[in-house]
C-alpha positions in Angstrom: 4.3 18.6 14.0 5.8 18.4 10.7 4.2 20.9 8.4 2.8 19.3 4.9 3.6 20.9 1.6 0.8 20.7 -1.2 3.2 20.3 -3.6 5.1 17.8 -1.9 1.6 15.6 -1.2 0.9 16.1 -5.0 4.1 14.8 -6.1 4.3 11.6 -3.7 0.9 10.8 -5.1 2.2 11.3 -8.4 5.2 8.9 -7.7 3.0 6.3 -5.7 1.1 5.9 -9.1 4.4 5.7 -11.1 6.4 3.5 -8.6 3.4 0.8 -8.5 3.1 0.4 -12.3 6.5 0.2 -12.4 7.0 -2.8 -9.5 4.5 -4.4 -11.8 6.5 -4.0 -14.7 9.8 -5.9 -13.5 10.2 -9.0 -14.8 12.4 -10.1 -11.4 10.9 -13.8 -10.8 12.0 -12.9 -7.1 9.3 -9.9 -6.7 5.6 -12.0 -5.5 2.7 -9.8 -4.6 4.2 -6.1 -4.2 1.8 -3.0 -3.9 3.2 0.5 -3.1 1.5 1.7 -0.2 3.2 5.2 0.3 6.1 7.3 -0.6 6.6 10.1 1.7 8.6 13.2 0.1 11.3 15.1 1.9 10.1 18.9 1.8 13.0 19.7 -0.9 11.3 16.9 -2.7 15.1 15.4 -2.9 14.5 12.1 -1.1 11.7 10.1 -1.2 10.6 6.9 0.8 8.7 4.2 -1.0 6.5 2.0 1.7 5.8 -1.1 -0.2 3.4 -3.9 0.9 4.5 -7.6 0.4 2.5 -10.8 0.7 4.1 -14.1 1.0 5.9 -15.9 3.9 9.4 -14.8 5.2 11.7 -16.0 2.2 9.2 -14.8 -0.2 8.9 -11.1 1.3 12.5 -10.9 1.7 13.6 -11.9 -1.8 11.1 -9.6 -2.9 12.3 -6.3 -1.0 16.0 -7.8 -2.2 15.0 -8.0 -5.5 13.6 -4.4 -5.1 16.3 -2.9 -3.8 18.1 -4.0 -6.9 15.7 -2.1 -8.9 15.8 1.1 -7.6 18.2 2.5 -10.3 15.3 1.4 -12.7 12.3 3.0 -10.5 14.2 5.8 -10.5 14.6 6.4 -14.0 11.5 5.7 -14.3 10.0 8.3 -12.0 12.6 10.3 -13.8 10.8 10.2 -17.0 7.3 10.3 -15.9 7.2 13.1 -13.7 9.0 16.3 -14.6 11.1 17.3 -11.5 14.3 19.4 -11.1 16.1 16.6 -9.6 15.6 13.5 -9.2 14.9 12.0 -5.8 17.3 9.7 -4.3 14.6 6.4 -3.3 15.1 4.4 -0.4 12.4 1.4 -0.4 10.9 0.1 3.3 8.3 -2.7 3.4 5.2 -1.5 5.4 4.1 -3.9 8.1 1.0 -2.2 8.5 -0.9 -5.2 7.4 1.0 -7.5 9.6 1.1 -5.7 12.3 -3.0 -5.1 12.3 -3.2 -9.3 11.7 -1.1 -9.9 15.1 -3.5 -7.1 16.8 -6.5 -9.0 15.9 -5.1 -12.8 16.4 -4.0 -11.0 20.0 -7.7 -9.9 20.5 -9.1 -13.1 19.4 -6.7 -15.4 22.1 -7.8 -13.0 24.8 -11.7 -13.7 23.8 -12.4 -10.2 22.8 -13.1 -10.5 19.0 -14.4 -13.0 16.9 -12.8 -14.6 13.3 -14.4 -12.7 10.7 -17.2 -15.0 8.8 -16.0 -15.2 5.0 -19.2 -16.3 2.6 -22.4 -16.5 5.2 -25.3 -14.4 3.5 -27.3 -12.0 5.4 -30.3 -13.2 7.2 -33.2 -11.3 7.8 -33.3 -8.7 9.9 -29.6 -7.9 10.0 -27.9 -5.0 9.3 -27.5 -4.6 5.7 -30.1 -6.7 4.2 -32.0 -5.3 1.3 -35.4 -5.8 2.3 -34.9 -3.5 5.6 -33.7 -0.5 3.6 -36.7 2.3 3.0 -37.9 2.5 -0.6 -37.4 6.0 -2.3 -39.7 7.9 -3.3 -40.4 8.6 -7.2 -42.0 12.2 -6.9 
């Protein structure tokens, strides 16, 4: 197992911060709905991978991570300015399918019977976990 660096960990949250305000920041009509997700540091803190989440069908997602791509010189600069480092990290942007690749899991489950579609908008009824009126009122001593 790859061992972790504190400084390294405090640095790729540093630039996961940076990186996401600046995605939100470009003014590329190609980028849709981009969050970053994770950067993962190399140890020498010289390369970095941004994970970046993308909503949106196919095109949409892939014009997005294009238009991304593009950017990079940008983020970096921009990392450049807001974190002080001794040298810069080279980025290499990667869209996470984490999301996606959960979705499939659970339509899977669902075909094969196992799980249910979760219910959007039904309130609690009585008796269920959750509902207010079950919970123990504290004490005011």
């Amino acid at each position: 197992m790859p061992r972790t660096y504190p400084r390294a960990e405090r640095v790729e949250r540093l630039a996961r911060e940076v990186l996401g305000e600046a995605l939100q920041d470009l003014l590329d009509p190609r980028i849709g709905f981009v969050t970053v997700t994770s950067v993962k540091m190399s140890p020498d803190l010289r390369q970095a991978k941004v994970f970046v989440s993308v909503l949106g069908a196919d095109e949409a997602r892939e014009a997005s991570m294009e238009a991304i791509r593009h950017a990079v010189p940008h983020l970096r600069a921009t990392l450049g300015r807001e974190v002080r480092l001794k040298f810069l990290p080279s980025l290499e942007v990667l869209e996470d399918t984490t999301a996606a690749y959960g979705e499939r899991i659970e339509q899977l489950l669902r075909e094969a019977g196992v799980s249910k579609p979760p219910v959007v908008g039904v309130p609690f009824e009585k008796g269920q976990l959750g509902d207010p009126a079950l919970e123990e009122p504290e004490d005011d001593r």
